[in-house]
C-alpha positions as CSV (number, residue, x, y, z in Angstrom):
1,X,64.2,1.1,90.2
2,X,62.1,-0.7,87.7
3,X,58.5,0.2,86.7
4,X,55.6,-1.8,88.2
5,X,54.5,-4.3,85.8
6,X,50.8,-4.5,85.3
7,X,49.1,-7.6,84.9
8,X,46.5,-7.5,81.7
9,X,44.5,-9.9,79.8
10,X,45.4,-11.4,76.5
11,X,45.2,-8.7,73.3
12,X,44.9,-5.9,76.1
13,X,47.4,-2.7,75.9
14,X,48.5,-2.1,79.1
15,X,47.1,1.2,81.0
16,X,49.6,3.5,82.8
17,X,48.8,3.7,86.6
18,X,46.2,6.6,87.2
19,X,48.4,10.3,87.6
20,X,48.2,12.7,90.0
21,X,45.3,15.0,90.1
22,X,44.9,16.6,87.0
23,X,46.6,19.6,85.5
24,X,44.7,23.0,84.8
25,X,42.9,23.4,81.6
26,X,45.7,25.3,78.9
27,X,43.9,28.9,79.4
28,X,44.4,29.1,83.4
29,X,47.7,28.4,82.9
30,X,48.3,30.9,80.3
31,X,46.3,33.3,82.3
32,X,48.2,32.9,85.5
33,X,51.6,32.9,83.4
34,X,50.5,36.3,81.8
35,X,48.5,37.6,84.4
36,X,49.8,41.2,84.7
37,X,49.4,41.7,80.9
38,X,45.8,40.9,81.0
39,X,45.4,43.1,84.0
40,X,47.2,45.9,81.4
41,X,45.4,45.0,78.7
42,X,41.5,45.3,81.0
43,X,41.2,48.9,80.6
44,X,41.5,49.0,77.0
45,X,38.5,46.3,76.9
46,X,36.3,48.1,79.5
47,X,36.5,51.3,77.2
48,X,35.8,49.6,74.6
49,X,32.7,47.7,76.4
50,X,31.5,50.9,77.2
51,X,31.9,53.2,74.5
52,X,32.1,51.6,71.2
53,X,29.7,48.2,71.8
54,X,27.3,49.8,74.1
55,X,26.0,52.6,72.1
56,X,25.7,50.0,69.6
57,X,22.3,49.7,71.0
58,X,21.2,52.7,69.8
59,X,21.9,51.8,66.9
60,X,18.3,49.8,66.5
61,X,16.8,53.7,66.3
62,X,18.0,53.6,62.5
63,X,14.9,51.3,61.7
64,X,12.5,53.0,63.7
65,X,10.6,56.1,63.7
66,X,12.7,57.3,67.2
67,X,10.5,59.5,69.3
68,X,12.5,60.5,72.8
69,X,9.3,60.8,74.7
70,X,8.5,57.0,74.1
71,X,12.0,55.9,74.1
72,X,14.2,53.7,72.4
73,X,12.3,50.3,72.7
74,X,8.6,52.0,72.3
75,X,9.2,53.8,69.2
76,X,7.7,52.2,66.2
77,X,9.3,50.3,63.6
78,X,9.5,51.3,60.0
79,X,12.3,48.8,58.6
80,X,14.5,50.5,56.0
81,X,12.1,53.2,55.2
82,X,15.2,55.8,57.0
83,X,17.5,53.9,54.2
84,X,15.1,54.6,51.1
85,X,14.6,58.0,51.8
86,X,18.2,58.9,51.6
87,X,19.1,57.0,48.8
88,X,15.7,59.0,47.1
89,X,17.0,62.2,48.2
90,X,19.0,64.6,46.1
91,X,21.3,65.4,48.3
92,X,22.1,61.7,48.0
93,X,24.9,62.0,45.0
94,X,25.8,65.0,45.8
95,X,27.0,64.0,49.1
96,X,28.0,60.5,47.8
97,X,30.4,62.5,45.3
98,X,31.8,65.1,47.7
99,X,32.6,62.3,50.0
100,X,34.0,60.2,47.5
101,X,36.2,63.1,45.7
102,X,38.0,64.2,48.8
103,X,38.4,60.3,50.2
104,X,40.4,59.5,46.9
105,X,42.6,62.3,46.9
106,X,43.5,62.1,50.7
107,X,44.4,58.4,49.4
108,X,45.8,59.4,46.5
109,X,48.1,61.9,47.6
110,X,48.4,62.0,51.7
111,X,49.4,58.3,51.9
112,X,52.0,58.0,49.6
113,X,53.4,61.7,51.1
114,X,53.4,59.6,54.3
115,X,55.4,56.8,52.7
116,X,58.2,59.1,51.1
117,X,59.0,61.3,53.7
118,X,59.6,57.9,55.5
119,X,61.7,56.6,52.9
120,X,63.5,60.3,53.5
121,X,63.5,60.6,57.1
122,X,65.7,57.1,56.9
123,X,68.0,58.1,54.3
124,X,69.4,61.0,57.1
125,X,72.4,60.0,58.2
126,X,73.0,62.7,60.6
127,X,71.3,61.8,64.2
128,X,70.7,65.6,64.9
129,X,69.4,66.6,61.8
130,X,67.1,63.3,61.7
131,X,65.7,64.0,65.1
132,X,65.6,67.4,64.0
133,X,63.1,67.1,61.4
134,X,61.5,64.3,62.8
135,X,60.6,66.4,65.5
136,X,59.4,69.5,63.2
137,X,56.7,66.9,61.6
138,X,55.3,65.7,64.2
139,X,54.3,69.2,66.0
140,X,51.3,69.8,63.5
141,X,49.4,66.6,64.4
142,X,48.9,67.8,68.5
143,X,47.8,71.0,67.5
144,X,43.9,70.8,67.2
145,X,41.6,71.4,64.3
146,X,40.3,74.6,65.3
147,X,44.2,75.9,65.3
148,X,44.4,74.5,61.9
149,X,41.4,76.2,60.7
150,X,42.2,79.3,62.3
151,X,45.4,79.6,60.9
152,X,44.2,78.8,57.4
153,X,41.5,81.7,57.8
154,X,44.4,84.1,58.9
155,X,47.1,83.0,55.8
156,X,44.2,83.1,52.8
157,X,42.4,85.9,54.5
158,X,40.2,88.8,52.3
159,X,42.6,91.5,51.1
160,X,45.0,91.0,54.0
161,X,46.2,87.1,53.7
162,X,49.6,86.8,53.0
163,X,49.2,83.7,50.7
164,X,45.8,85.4,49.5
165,X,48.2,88.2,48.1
166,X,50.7,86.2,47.3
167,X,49.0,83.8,45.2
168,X,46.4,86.2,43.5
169,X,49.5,88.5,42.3
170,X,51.3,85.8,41.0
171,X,48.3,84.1,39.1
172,X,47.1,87.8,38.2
173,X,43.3,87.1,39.7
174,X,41.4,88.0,43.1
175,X,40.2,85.1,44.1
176,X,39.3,84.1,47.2
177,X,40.2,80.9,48.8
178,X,38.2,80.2,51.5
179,X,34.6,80.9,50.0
180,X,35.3,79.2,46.1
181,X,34.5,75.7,46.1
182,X,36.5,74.8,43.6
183,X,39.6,75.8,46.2
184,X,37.8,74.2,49.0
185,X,39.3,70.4,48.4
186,X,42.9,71.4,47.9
187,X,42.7,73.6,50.7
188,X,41.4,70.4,52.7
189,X,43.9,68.2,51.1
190,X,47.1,70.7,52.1
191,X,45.3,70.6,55.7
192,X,45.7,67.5,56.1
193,X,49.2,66.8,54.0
194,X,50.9,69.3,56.8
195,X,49.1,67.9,60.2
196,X,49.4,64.2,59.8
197,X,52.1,63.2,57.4
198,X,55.0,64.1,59.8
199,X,52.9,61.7,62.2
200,X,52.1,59.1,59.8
201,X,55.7,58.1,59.2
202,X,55.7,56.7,63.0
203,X,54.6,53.0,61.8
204,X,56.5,53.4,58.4
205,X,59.6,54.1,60.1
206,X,59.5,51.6,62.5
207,X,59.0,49.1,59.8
208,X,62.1,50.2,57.8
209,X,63.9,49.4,60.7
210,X,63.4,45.8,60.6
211,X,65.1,46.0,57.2
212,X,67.9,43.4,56.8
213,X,71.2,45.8,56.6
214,X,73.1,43.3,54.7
215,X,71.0,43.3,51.9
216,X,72.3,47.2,52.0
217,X,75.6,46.1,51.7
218,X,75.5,43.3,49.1
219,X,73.6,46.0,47.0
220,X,76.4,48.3,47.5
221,X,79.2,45.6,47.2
222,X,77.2,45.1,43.5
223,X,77.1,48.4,42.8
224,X,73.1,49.4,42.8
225,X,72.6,53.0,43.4
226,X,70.4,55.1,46.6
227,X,67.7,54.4,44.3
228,X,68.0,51.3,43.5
229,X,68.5,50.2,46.6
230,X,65.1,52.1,48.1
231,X,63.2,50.3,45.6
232,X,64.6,47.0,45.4
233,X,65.3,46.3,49.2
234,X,63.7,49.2,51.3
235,X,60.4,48.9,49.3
236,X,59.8,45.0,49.1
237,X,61.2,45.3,53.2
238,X,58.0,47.3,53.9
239,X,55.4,45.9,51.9
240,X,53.2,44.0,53.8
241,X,53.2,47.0,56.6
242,X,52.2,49.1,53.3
243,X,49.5,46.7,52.6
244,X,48.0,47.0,56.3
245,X,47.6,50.5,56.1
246,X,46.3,50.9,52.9
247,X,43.9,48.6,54.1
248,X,43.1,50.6,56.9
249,X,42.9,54.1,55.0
250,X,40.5,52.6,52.5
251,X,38.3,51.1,55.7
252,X,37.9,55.3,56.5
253,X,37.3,56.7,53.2
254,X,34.0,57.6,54.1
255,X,35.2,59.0,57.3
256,X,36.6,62.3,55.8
257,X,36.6,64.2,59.2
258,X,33.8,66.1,61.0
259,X,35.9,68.7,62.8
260,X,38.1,69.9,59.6
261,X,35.0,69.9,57.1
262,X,32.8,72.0,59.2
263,X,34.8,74.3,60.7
264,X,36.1,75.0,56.6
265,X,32.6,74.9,55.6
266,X,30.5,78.4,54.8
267,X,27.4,79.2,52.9
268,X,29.4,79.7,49.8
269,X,31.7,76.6,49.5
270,X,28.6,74.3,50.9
271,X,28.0,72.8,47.2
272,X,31.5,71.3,47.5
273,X,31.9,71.0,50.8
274,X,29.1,68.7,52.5
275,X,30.0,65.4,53.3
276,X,28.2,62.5,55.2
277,X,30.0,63.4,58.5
278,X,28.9,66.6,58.2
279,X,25.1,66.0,57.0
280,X,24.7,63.9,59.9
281,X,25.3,66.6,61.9
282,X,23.2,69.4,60.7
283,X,20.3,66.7,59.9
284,X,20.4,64.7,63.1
285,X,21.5,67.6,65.7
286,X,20.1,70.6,64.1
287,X,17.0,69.6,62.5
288,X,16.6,66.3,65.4
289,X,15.7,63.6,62.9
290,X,17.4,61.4,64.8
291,X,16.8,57.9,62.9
292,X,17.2,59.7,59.7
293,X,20.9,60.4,60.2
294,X,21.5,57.2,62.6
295,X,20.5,55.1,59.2
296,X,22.9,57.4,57.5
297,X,25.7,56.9,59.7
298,X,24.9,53.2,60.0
299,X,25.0,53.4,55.7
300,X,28.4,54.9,56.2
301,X,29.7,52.4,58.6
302,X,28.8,49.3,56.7
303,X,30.3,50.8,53.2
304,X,33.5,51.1,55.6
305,X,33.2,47.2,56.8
306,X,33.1,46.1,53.4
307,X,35.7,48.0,52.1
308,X,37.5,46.6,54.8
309,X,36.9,43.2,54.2
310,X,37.0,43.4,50.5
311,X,40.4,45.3,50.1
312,X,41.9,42.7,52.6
313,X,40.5,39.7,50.8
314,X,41.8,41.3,47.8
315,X,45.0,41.2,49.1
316,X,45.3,37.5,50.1
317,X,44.2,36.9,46.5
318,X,47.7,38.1,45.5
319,X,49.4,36.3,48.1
320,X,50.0,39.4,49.8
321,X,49.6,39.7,54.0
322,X,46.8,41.2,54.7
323,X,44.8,42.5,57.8
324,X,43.9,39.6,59.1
C-alpha cells in the first residue's frame, strides 16, 4: 500500500500527517523502565536528606553569636568574627601542625600499605590460603575503636606490657609509650596500619581483577619477571582506581579521627596529640561555645572541599581520570 500523497504549494516541503498522541518526555520513560532501582536507590537519598543536608542549617550558627535560649534564627550575627579568633589563637598552629603531621603520614604510609598488600593478596595462587588471609585482614576493621585502644593500653602497659618490656629491654630505656608524645603518632599510625589496611584492599582488589590476563601471558611468553610484570601491567591496570582514592584520602586529611585521638589522648601526650576533631569537641561540648567550634568545623570542611577539588583538577591536568 502506497503512502498518501499530500498536496502542497509550490517551494513547500511536504509535512508528514500529524502522529499519534505524543510519546512521554525521555525521564518518564527511563523512570518507568528502571523503576525498582530508583525505589532501591530512595533510602539512600532520604538519609541523606535528613542527616547530612538538613543539619546543614545549623551550620548558619558559625556566623553568629548562638545563644540556645534565643534560638538559631534570633541569635545575632557577628560575620566571621568565630573565624578570626581562631586563626588569632595560639592554639591555631599548633593544632594546624598536629593535624597536618598525622594526615601526611597516614597518607604517606597507610595508603600505599593498602596498595601492596593488594598487589600481594593477588599474587596467592592458592584459593585457601588467599581466602585465608584475606579473611585474617579484614577482622581488625569490625572491631571498634574502644577495642583498639584498649588493647593498645594492655600491650604498652606501665611495667607489665608485653611490648612495653619488650621494646624498652631491647632499646635499653624505660620509656613509656602511651604518655611520650613523641611515641603518640606512630602509635596512631600502627593503629590505624593494622585496623583498616586488610579492609582497604576491598576496592584495590576488585580493580586488579579487571586486569587483562593476556597481557600476563604475552609478558611471560617475553620473558618479564613477577616484578616486571606487577609494575608494568598490574600497576598501569589500576591506576586510575589509584588516582580516585588518593583523591579521596587527601579530601579527609583533616579528618584524622575523633574516636582514635581521644580515646589515645591523656594530659601528658596533649601537646602532640590535639587535633581539630578533637578541639572541637572539648571547645564546643565541654566549654559550650557552640559557634566557636561550628566555624571551626566549617574551616575544616571547606579546606577538605578544596583539596578535593584541587587534587582532582590536578589530575585531569595530567590527563589522568579523576573524580569526576
Amino acid at each position: 500500500m502506497t503512502a498518501p500523497v499530500i498536496a502542497t504549494k509550490a517551494g513547500e516541503r511536504a509535512q508528514p500527517p500529524a502522529s499519534a498522541p505524543r510519546k512521554r518526555g525521555r525521564f518518564s520513560v527511563h523512570f518507568a523502565h528502571y523503576k525498582w532501582l530508583y525505589l532501591l536507590l530512595l533510602p539512600g537519598v532520604v538519609y541523606f536528606a535528613i542527616f547530612r543536608y538538613g543539619p546543614m542549617y545549623g551550620v548558619s550558627i558559625a556566623f553568629k553569636d548562638y545563644v540556645p535560649f534565643l534560638g538559631v534564627n534570633d541569635s545575632p550575627w557577628v560575620a566571621f568574627q568565630h573565624f578570626q579568633d581562631f586563626f588569632s589563637n595560639p592554639d591555631f598552629p599548633r593544632l594546624l601542625g598536629n593535624t597536618l603531621i598525622l594526615a601526611f603520614l597516614n597518607l604517606g604510609i597507610a595508603f600505599p600499605l593498602t596498595i601492596v598488600l593488594a598487589l600481594l593478596l593477588n599474587e596467592v595462587r592458592l584459593s585457601i590460603l588467599k581466602r585465608t588471609v584475606q579473611t585474617l585482614v579484614y577482622i581488625p576493621h569490625f572491631l571498634s575503636w574502644t577495642i583498639v585502644a584498649s588493647l593498645s593500653f594492655l600491650l604498652f602497659a606501665l611495667d607489665f606490657g608485653p611490648l612495653f618490656l619488650f621494646l624498652n629491654s631491647v632499646m635499653g630505656t624505660n620509656i613509656d609509650f602511651l604518655s611520650d608524645p613523641n611515641w603518640f603518632r606512630p602509635l596512631i599510625v600502627l593503629q590505624e596500619i593494622w585496623k583498616n589496611t586488610g579492609w582497604g584492599t576491598i576496592i584495590f582488589l576488585a580493580a586488579l581483577a579487571t586486569v587483562d590476563q593476556d597481557q600476563y601471558e604475552a609478558a611471560i611468553i617475553d620473558g618479564a619477571g613477577r616484578f616486571r610484570r606487577v609494575w608494568h601491567i598490574t600497576l598501569p591496570g589500576i591506576r586510575s582506581t589509584i588516582i580516585v582514592m588518593l583523591i579521596l584520602a587527601i579530601g579527609q586529611m583533616l579528618n584524622t579521627g575523633f574516636e582514635q585521638i581521644y580515646l589515645m589522648t591523656n594530659a601528658l601526650n596533649r601537646s602532640a596529640a590535639d587535633v581539630f576533631d578533637t578541639y572541637v569537641y572539648f571547645v564546643g561540648i565541654t566549654q559550650g561555645a557552640y559557634s566557636y567550634s561550628t566555624a571551626v568545623g566549617l574551616f575544616k570542611s571547606l579546606v577538605g572541599l578544596v583539596l578535593i577539588f584541587g587534587t582532582n583538577a590536578l589530575a585531569k591536568r595530567f590527563n589522568q581520570s579523576g573524580l569526576f
